[in-house]
N, C-alpha and C positions, 0 to 999 in steps of 0.2 A: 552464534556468530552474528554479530551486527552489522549490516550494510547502512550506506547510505544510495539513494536514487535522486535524482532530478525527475520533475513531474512536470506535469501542464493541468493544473486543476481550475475551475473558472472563477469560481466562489468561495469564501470561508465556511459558508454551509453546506457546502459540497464537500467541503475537504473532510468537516467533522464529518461528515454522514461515510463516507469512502474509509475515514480512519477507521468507526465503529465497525463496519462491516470486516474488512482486513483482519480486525484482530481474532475474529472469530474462524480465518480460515486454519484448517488442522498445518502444523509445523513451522505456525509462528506464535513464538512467546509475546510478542508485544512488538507494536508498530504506533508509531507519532508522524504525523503527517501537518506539514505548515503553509500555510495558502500565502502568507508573507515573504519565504523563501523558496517558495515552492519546491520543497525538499519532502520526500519520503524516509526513514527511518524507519528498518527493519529488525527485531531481534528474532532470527531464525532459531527455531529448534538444534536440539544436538542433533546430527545425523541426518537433518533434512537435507533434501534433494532443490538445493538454493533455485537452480531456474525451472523446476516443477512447478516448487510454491508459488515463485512469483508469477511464473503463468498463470496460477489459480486469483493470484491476485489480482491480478489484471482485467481478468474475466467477472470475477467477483464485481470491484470497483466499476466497471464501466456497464454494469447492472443499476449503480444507484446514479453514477453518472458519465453517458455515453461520451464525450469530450476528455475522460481522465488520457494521460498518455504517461508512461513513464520514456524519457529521452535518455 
């Protein structure tokens, strides 16, 4: 399942850094994140638990950078 999100990221170096980390949390297939449109794009696992993950991702992301928000 793919989502999309609205974000608040500060930098393009932030985003890439936020992106790499994301995609390594378990129950997501791949995640693109754009500092241009400040958009998050998600491809969740089969069967994942959609506001689990992204609580991990949240928590993750605001590990490499404190400022991330998803709105």
């Amino acid at each position: 399942m793919k989502k999309s999100y609205k974000i608040e990221v500060d930098c393009a170096n932030c985003a890439n850094l936020v992106e790499a980390e994301v995609k390594k949390v378990d129950g997501v297939n791949d995640a693109t994140i754009s500092f241009m449109t400040q958009k998050m794009k998600v491809d969740f696992a089969d069967g994942a638990d959609v506001e689990a993950v992204l609580a991990q991702i949240v928590k993750v992301a605001k590990k490499v950078e404190p400022d991330f928000e998803v709105l």
